[in-house]
C-alpha positions in Angstrom: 0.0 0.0 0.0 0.8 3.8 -0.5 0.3 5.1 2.8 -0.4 8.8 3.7 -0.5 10.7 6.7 -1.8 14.0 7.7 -0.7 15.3 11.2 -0.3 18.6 12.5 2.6 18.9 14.3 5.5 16.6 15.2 7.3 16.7 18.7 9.4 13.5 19.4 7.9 13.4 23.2 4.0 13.7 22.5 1.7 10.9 23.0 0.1 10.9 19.8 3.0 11.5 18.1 4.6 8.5 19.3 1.5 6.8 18.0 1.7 8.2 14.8 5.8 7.2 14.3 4.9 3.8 15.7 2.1 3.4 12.9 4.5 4.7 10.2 7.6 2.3 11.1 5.5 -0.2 11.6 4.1 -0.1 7.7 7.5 0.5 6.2 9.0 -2.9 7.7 6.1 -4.5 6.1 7.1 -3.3 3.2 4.7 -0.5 2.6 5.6 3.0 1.3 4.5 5.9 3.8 4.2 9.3 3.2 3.7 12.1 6.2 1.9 15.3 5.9 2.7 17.8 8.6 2.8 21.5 9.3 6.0 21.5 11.7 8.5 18.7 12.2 10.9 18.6 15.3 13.6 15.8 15.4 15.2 13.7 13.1 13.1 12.1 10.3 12.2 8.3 10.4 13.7 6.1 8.1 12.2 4.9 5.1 9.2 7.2 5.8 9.1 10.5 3.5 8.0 13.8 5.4 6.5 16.3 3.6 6.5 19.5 5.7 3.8 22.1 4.6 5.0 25.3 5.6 2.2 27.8 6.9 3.7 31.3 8.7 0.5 30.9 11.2 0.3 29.0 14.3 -1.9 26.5 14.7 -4.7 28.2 16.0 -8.3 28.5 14.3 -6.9 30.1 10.8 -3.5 27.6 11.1 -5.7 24.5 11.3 -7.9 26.1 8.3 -4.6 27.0 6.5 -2.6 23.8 7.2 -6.0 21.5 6.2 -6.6 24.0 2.7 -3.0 23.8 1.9 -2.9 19.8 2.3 -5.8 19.6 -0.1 -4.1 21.2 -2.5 -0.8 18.9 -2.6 -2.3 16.1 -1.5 -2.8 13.7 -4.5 -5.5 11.1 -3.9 -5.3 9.1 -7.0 -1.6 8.9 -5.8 -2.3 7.2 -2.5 -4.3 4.0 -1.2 -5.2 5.0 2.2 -5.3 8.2 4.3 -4.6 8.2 8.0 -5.3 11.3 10.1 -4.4 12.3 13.8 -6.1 15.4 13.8 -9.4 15.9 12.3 -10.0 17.1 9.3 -12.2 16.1 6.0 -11.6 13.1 3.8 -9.8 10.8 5.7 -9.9 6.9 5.4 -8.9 6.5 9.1 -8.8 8.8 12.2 -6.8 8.1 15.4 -9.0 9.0 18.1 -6.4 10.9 19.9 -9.2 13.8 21.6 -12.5 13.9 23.2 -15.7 14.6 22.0 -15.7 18.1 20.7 -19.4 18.4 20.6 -19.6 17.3 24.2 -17.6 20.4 25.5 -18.9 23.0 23.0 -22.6 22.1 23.3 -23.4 20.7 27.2 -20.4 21.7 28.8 -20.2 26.0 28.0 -22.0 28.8 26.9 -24.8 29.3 24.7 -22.6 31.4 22.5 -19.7 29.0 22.8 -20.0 27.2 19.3 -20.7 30.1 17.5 -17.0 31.2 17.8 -15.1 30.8 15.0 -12.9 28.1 16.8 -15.9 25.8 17.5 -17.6 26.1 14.5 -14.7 24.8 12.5 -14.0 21.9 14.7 -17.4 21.3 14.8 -17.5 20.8 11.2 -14.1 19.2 11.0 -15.2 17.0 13.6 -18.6 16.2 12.4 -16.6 15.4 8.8 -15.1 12.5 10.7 -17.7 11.2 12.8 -20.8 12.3 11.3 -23.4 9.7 9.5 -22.8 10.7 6.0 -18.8 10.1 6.9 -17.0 7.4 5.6 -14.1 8.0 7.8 -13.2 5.1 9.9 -11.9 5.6 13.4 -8.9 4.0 15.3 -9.8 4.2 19.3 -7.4 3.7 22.0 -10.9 3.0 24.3 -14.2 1.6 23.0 -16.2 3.2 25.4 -15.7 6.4 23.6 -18.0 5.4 20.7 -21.2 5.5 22.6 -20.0 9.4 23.1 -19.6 10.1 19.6 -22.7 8.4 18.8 -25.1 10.9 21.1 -23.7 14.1 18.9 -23.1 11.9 15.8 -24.8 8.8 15.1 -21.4 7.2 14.4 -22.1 3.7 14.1 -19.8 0.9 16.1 -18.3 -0.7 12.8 -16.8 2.4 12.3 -14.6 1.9 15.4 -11.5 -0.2 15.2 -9.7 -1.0 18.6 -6.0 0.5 18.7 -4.5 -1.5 22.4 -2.2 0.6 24.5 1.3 0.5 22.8 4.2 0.8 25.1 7.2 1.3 23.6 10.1 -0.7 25.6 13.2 2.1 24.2 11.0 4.7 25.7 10.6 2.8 29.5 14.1 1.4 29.6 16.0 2.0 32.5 20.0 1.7 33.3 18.8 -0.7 35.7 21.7 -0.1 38.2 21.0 0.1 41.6 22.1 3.2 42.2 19.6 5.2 39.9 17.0 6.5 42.8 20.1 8.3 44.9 21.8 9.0 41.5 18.7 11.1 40.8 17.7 12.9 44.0 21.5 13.9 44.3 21.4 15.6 41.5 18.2 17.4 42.6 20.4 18.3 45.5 17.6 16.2 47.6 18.3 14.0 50.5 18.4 10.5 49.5 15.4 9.5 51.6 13.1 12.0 49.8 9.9 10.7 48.7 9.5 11.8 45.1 6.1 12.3 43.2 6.7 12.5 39.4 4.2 14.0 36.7 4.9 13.2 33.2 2.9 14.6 30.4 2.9 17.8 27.9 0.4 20.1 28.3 0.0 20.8 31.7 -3.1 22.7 32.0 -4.5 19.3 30.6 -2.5 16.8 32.5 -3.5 18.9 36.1 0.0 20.0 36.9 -1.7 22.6 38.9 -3.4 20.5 40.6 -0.4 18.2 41.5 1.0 21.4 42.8 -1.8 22.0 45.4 -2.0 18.2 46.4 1.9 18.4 46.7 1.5 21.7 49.4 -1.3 20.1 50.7 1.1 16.9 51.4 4.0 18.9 52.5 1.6 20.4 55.0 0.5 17.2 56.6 3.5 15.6 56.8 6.3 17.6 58.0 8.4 15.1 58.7 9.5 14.0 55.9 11.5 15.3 52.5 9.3 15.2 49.5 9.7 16.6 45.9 7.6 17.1 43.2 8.9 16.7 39.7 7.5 17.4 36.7 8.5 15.6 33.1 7.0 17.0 29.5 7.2 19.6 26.8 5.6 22.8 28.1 6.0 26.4 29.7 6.7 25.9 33.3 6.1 29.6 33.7 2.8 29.9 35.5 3.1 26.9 37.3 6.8 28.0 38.8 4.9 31.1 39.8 2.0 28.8 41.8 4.7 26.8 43.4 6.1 30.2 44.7 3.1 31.3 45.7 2.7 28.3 47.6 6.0 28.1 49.4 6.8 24.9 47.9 8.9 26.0 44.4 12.1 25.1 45.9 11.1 21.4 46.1 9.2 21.7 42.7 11.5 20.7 39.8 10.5 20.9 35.9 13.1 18.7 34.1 11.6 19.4 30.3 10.9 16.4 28.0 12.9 13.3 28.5 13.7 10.2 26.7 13.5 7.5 27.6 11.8 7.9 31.3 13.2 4.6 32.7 15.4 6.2 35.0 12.9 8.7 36.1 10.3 6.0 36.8 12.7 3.9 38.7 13.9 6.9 40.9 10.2 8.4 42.0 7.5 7.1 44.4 4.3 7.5 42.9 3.2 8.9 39.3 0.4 11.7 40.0 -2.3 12.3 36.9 -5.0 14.6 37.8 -5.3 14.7 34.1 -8.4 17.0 33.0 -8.9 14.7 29.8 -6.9 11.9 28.6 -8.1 9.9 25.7 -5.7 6.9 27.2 -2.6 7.8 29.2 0.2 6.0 28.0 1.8 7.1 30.9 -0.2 5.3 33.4 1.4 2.3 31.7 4.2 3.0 31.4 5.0 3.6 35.3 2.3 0.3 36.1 5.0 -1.8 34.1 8.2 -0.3 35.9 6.4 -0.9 39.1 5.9 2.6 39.7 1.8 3.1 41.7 -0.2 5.4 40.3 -2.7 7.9 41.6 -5.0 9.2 38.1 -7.7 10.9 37.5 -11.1 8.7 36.7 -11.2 10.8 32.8 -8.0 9.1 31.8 -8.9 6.2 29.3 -6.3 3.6 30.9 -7.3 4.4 34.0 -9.4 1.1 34.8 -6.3 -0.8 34.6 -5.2 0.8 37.8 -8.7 -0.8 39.8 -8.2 -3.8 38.3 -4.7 -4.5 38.4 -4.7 -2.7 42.2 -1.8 -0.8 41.2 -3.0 2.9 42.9 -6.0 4.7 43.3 -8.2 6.4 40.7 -9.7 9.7 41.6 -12.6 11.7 40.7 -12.7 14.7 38.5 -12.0 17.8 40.6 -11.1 15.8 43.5 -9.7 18.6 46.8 -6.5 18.5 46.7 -6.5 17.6 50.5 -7.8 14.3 49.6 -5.0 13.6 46.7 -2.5 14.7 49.3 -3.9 11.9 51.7 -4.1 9.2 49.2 -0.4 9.9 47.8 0.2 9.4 51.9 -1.9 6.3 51.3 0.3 4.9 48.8 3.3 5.8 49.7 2.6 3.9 52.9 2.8 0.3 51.0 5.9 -1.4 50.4 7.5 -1.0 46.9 7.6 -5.2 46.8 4.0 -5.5 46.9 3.8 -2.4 43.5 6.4 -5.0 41.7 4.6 -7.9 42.2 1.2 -6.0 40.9 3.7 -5.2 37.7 4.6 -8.7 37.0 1.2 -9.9 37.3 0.1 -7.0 34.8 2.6 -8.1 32.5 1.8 -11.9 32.7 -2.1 -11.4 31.9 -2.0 -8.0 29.6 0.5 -7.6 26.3 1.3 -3.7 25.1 4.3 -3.8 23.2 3.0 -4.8 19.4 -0.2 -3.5 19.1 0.6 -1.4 16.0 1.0 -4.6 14.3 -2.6 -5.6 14.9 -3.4 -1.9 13.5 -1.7 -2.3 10.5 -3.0 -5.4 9.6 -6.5 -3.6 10.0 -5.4 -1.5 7.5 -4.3 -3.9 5.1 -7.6 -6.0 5.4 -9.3 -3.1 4.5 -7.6 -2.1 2.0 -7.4 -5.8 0.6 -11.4 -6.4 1.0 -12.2 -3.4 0.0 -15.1 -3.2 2.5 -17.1 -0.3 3.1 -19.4 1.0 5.6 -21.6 2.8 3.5 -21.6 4.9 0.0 -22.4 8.1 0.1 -23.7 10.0 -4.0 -24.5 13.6 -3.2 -25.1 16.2 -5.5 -26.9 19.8 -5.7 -30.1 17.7 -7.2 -30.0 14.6 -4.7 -28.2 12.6 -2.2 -28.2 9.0 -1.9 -26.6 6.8 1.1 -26.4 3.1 0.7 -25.0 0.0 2.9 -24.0 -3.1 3.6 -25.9 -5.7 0.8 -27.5 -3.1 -0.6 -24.4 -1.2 -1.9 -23.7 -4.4 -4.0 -27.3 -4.7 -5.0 -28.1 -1.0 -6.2 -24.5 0.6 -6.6 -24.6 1.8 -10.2 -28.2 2.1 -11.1 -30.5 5.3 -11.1 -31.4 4.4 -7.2 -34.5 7.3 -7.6 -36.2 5.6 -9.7 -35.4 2.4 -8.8 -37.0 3.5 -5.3 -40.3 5.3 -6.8 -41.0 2.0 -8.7 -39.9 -1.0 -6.4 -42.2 -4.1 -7.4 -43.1 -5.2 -4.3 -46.5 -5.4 -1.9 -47.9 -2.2 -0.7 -48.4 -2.0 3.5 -49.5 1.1 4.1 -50.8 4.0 1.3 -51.3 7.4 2.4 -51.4 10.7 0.6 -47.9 11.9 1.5 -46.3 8.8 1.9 -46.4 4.9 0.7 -44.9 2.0 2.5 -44.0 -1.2 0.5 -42.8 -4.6 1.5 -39.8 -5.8 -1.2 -37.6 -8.6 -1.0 -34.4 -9.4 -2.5 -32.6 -13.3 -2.2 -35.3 -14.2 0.3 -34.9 -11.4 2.5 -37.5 -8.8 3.6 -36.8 -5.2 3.3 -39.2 -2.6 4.0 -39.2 0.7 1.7 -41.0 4.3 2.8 -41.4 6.6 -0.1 -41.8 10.2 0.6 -43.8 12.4 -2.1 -43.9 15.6 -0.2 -46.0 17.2 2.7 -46.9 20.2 0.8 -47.2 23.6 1.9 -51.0 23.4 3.7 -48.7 20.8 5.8 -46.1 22.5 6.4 -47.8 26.0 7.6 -50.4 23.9 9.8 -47.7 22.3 11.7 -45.8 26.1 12.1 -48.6 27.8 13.6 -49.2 25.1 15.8 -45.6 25.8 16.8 -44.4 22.3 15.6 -41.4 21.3 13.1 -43.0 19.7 10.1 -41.8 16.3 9.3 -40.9 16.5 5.5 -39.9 13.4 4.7 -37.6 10.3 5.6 -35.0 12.3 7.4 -36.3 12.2 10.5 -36.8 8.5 10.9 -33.2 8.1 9.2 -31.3 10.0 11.7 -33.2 8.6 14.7 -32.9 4.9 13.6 -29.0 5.4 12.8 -28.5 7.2 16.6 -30.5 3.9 18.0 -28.5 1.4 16.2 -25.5 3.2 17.4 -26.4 4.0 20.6 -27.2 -0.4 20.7 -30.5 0.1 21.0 -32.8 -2.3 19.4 -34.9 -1.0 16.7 -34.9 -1.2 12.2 -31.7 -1.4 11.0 -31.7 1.2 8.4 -30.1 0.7 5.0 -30.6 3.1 2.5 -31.8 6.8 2.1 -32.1 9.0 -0.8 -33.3 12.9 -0.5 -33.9 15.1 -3.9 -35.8 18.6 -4.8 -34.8 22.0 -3.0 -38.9 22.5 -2.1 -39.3 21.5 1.7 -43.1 21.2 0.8 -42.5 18.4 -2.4 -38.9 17.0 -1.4 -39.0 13.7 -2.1 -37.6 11.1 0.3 -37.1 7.2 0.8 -36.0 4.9 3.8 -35.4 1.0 3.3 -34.8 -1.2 6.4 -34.7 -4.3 7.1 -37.2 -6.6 8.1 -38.0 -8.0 11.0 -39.2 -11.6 11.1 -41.6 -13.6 13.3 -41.9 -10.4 15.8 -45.7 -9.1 17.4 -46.5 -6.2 18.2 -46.3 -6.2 22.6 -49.9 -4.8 23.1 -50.9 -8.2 21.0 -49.1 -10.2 22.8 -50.3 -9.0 26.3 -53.4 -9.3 24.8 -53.5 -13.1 23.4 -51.5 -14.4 25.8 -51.2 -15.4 30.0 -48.2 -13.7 30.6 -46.0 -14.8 34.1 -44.8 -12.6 36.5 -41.4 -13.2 35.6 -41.4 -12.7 32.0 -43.7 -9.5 32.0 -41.0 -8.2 34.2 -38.3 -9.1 32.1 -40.4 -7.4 29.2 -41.0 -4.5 31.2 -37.6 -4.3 32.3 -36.3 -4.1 28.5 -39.3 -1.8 27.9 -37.8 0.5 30.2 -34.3 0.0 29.1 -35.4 1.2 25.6 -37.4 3.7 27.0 -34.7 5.3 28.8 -31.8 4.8 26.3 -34.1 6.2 23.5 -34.6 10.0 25.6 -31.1 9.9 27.1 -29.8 10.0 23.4 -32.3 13.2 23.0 -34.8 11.5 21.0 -38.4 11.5 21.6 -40.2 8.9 19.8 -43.9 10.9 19.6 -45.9 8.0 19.0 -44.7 6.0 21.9 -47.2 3.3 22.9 -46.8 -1.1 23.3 -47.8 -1.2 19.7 -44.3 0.2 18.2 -42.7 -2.7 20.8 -42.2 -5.7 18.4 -41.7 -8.7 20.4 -39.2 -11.9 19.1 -41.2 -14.3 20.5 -38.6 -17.3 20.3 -36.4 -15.0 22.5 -39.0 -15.4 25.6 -38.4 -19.9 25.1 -35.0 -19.1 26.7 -36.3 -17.5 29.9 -33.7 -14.7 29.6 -33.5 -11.6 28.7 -36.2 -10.9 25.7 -35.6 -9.6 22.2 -37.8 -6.3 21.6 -37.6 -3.7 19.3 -38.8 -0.3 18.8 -40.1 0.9 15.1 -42.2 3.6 13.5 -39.7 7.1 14.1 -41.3 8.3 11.6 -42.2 11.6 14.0 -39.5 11.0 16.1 -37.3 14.5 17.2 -33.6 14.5 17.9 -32.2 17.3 20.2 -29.5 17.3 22.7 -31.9 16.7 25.5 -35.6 15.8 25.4 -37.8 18.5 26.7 -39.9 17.5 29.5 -43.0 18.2 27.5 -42.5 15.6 24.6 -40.7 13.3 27.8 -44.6 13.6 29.3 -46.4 12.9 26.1 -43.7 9.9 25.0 -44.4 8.5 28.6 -48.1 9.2 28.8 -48.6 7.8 25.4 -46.7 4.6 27.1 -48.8 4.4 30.1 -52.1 5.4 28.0 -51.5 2.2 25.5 -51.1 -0.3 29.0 -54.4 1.0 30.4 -56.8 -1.9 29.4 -53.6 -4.9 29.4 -54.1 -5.7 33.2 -50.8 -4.3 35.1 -50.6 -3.8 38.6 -49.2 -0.9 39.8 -46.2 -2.9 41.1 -45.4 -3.8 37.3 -45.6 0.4 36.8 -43.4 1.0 39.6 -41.4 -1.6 38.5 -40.9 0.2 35.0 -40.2 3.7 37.0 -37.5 2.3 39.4 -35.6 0.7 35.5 -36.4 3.5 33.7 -34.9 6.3 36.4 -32.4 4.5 38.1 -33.2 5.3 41.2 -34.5 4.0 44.7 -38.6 4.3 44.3 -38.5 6.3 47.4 -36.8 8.6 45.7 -38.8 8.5 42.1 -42.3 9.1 44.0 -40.7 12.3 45.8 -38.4 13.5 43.4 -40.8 13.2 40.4 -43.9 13.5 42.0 -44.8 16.6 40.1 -43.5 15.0 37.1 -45.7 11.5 37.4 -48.8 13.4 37.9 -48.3 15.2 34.5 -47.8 11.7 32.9 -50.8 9.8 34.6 -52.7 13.3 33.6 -52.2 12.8 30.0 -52.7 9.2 29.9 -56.3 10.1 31.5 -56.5 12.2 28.7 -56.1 10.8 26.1 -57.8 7.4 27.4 -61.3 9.9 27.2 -60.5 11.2 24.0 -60.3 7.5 22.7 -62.6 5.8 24.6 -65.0 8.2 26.2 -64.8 7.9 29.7 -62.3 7.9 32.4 -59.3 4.9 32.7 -59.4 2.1 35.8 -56.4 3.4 37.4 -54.4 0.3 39.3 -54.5 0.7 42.8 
C-alpha cells in the first residue's frame, strides 16, 4: 500500500505522536511505502518514511488549522495514495486516530450558549462532524471503546466504524539503566536528600495533565506531613512559567522541579515514588502504563482512558474529576505507605495477563484487510439535485443504477398508502426489506404544523437520523439501510427509507393481549421496555408515538427464559435534540402508560418500569418526580377519554 499521513505537528515526546511514528515504522517494515503530511516537524526524520513539511507562517490556531488542512488539499494527490490516516481531524480521511475527546460534548453541554458560535468551535465542529458524522466514511482508530457511545449521542457514528488501537508501550522509551544506584543518583542531582519521597508528573500540556493540581495536592502533602523530604517533579514539553509562579506562591517552588521532556523515562520511573495524573482529559494515558510496568503506583484521574487498569490491576488509586487537593494529598500518603515489593509484584502480574508492546502490528493489519477487502461501511452520492446513502448488501445490490427511480417503482406489496407517503414490503434473495417513499407534505402541511408551533416532518429524514443514533447507541430497533433525498422544495422534497425486516416479531400490546403472561417474563419485558425507553430519551430523541404497539416482540427470545428480544419501530415523527424537553418526555411516557391501560398491570409492574427507567430508589422516584408522574398519569387520563370516552381504571 501507499500510505499517507496527515498530522499537524510533530514533537518526538508527545503521546500521539509517538503513536503516529509507531504506525508509520510499523508499515515501512512490512514493506509498505509511507508518506507524512505535517505543518511542523521537530527531530530527526524516520527512516524509510518520506515527510512532507507544509510550511504555513501561522500558528496553529483557528486560521492555522484552516490553512494547514486548505493547503494539504491542494498537494495532497488522492489518486496517488491507497489509504489516508489522520491524527487530527479534518475532512476526507480513510482513518482517524482518536487521539481527543468529543468536541461536541464540550462546546454544546459543557459551556455557553454562545460558545460554538465562535469561530474556533464552529470549525472543529465541522471538521469533527466530517469525521464522525453519518454521512462520513471515515473510519476511526480508538485507544478505548467506550468512547463510541460518546460520539454516537452528537453523531450517530455507528460501532463498525470503530476499530480498537491496544495501549502500545514502547520498551526504548521505559528502559532503564537498571543499576541500583539510579533512585540516589537522581535525588542527588536534585540536590535532595536520598530518603526523599518523590512524586513525578509526566505529560505535555500541563493545564491538561492537572500540573496545577499536582501542585496543590503536593502543598497540601507537605503540609500534613512535615516530617518528611518530598519533591515534586514534573517531566513534558511545556511552559513551566505559570506553574513556577504557583509553586512560589505556595511556598513549595524550591522542592518543585521541571526537568523538560525526557527520553526514555526509565530512570525517572525507577527513581520516584508514585506517578500523580489529575489529568483534565486523557483519551488513554500512556503514561499510566508505562509507570504500572516499571512498578511505579499510580494515583490518576477517573477521565484518563487507561485508568481502569489501575482498579483492576490494584496498582494505585483512581480519583474523581475535581477531587480537593486535600484528599490527593492523603491518598499519595496512602500509597506511599505500602511497600515498593507489593507495586512489583502488581507489575509482574500486569505483564503476565496483559500484552502492550505490538499492538501497532494488529493496527496495520486492519489496514491492510481493509484495503485488501475493500469493504465499506456505507456509500455516500451527493449532489446539488439529490443525495443517496447506501449500505452493507444493498451497496452491492443498487451501486450503479439510477437508485430514484429504482425507489419510486420497487415491485413489491404495498403495506400502508397514504397521501404523503407509501410504505411497501420488497424482497431481495429471500430477505425482507421494508421501503417508505416520501412524495412531499406540501405547503398546507407544512404552515399547519408552524402555527401550531411544531417542526413539520418533510420526509424520511427524520426517521433516518433517529434509527442510525438507535442502532449506534445499541438500541434495538430497524436497521436502516438506505436513504435518498432530492428537490430543493421542503413542501415536495422527495424522500425514501429501506430497512430491514423483522421476522416472526408481534406487536407487545398483541401479545399482552393473546397471551397469559407470568410474572417473571412480564418483568423481564417490562424491564427491557424501560431500558429502551430510557436509552431512547437519554440520546435526545423523543419517539412521539410511543405506545406497546411500536414494541415488536421476538417471540422465540422469551423460550430461553432470559432476557427478551424487543424492538422499537415507527420514528417516523420521532425528534432528535441534545436533551428531550420535558413536554415531549410527558407525552412519550403518557402515550406509554395510556397504551397499558386496558392490558391488566398492577401498579407494582408500573413502579417496577419507573424504578428501571430512572435508576433510582422508588422512594426517591415518588418524591423526586412527583410533580412529574402526575403530568404523565394526567395525559394518559387524557387521552384514554379522548379515545374511549370515559375515564381509565387506574391500578391501585
Amino acid at each position: 500500500m501507499n500510505i499517507a499521513i496527515t498530522i499537524f505537528k510533530y514533537f518526538p515526546f508527545g503521546g500521539l505522536q509517538r503513536y503516529m511514528l509507531a504506525l508509520a515504522n510499523e508499515a515501512v517494515a512490512r514493506g509498505h511505502k509511507v508518506t507524512v503530511f505535517c505543518g511542523v516537524w521537530q527531530g530527526d526524520f524516520p527512516e524509510g518514511v518520506d515527510v512532507r513539511v507544509i510550511k504555513r507562517p501561522v500558528w496553529f490556531n483557528v486560521a492555522g488549522v484552516r490553512s494547514f488542512t486548505a493547503a494539504f488539499q491542494d498537494v495532497y494527490n488522492k489518486s496517488e495514495f491507497d489509504l489516508l490516516i489522520g491524527f487530527n481531524k479534518m475532512p476526507g480521511l480513510d482513518f482517524y486516530f482518536l487521539g481527543d475527546s468529543c468536541f461536541a460534548q464540550k462546546a454544546l453541554l459543557e459551556r455557553s450558549f454562545l460558545y460554538k458560535f465562535a469561530p474556533r468551535s464552529v470549525l472543529y465542529l465541522n471538521y469533527e462532524k466530517s469525521v464522525f458524522g453519518g454521512d462520513s466514511c471515515t473510519n476511526i482508530l480508538t485507544q478505548i471503546m467506550s468512547e463510541q457511545k460518546v460520539f454516537a449521542r452528537f453523531y450517530s457514528t455507528a460501532i463498525d466504524r470503530f476499530f480498537l488501537w491496544p495501549p502500545d508501550i514502547s520498551l526504548k522509551h521505559i528502559q532503564s539503566s537498571g543499576l541500583p544506584e539510579v533512585k540516589l543518583e537522581f535525588r542527588r542531582k536534585l540536590h535532595l536528600p536520598d530518603a526523599a519521597k518523590i512524586i513525578l508528573c509526566i505529560g505535555s500540556g500541563f493545564h491538561t495533565k492537572g500540573v496545577d493540581i499536582s501542585i496543590a495536592a503536593f502543598f497540601e502533602l507537605t503540609k500534613i506531613d512535615t516530617d518528611n523530604k518530598y519533591a515534586l517533579v514534573v517531566v513534558g514539553a511545556d511552559e513551566p512559567g505559570r506553574y513556577l509562579e504557583i509553586a512560589k506562591n505556595l511556598g513549595v517552588d524550591a522542592s518543585v522541579f521541571f526537568l523538560g521532556a525526557l527520553s526514555p523515562i526509565g530512570d525517572v520511573l525507577a527513581a520516584a515514588d508514585v506517578l500523580l495524573h489529575p489529568a483534565r482529559k486523557e483519551m488513554g494515558g500512556n503514561v499510566i502504563l508505562e509507570s504500572m510496568i516499571s512498578g511505579l503506583p499510580v494515583i490518576a484521574s477517573k477521565v484518563c482512558g487507561y485508568a481502569p487498569y489501575i482498579s483492576r490491576y490494584l496498582m494505585g488509586e483512581v480519583i474523581d474529576s475535581g477531587e480537593k487537593p486535600q484528599n490527593i494529598a492523603r491518598i499519595i500518603l496512602s500509597v506511599l505507605s505500602v511497600d515498593k515489593n507489593y507495586w512489583s509484584c502488581c507489575a509482574q502480574n500486569l505483564l503476565q495477563k496483559e500484552s502492550f508492546f505490538c499492538s501497532t502490528k494488529t493496527v496495520v493489519s486492519i489496514l491492510e484487510d481493509f484495503f485488501t477487502s475493500s469493504k465499506r461501511h456505507q456509500v455516500v452520492v451527493a449532489n446539488s439535485k439529490q443525495k443517496v446513502i447506501l449500505r452493507e448488501e444493498l451497496l452491492a445490490e443498487f451501486s450503479g443504477r439510477d437508485i430514484f427511480s429504482l425507489m419510486e417503482n420497487m415491485p413489491g406489496v404495498v403495506a400502508r398508502e397514504m397521501s404523503d407517503r407509501q410504505t411497501l414490503r420488497f424482497e431481495i434473495n429471500g430477505q425482507g426489506y421494508y421501503r417508505k417513499w416520501h412524495r412531499g407534505v406540501g405547503w398546507k402541511e407544512v404552515f399547519k404544523n408552524l402555527l401550531q408551533l411544531r417542526m413539520p416532518v418533510l420526509g424520511a429524514k427524520n426517521e433516518w437520523d433517529a434509527l442510525n443514533k438507535l442502532c449506534a447507541l445499541n438500541v434495538p430497533s430497524l436497521v436502516p439501510l438506505a436513504y435518498g433525498v432530492r428537490g430543493k422544495s421542503p413542501a415536495y422534497q422527495q424522500s425514501f427509507i429501506v430497512t430491514r425486516e423483522l421476522t416472526d416479531v408481534i406487536q407487545l400490546d398483541h401479545f399482552f393481549e393473546q397471551h397469559s403472561v407470568s410474572i417473571k417474563t412480564k418483568r423481564l419485558i417490562l424491564t427491557k421496555i424501560a431500558v429502551i425507553s430510557r436509552e431512547m430519551h437519554a440520546a435526545g430523541i423523543n419517539h412521539r408515538d410511543f405506545y406497546l404497539c411500536h414494541f415488536m416482540l421476538d417471540m422465540a427470545s422469551l423460550a430461553e427464559n432470559a432476557e427478551p428480544d424487543i424492538y422499537l419501530i415507527d420514528l417516523h415523527r420521532a425528534q432528535l435534540r441534545l436533551q428531550v424537553p420535558e413536554r415531549w418526555l410527558i407525552k412519550d411516557l403518557g402515550g406509554l402508560f395510556f397504551s397499558s391501560l386496558n392490558l391488566h398491570f398492577t401498579s407494582r409492574d408500573y413502579l417496577h418500569f419507573l424504578c428501571v427507567y430512572f435508576k433510582q430508589d422508588l422512594r426517591v422516584i415518588l418524591s423526586d418526580k412527583k410533580k412529574l408522574l402526575e403530568k404523565i398519569r394526567a395525559r394518559a387520563c387524557s387521552t384514554y377519554r379522548r379515545d374511549f370516552g370515559h375515564d381509565p381504571l387506574l391500578p391501585g
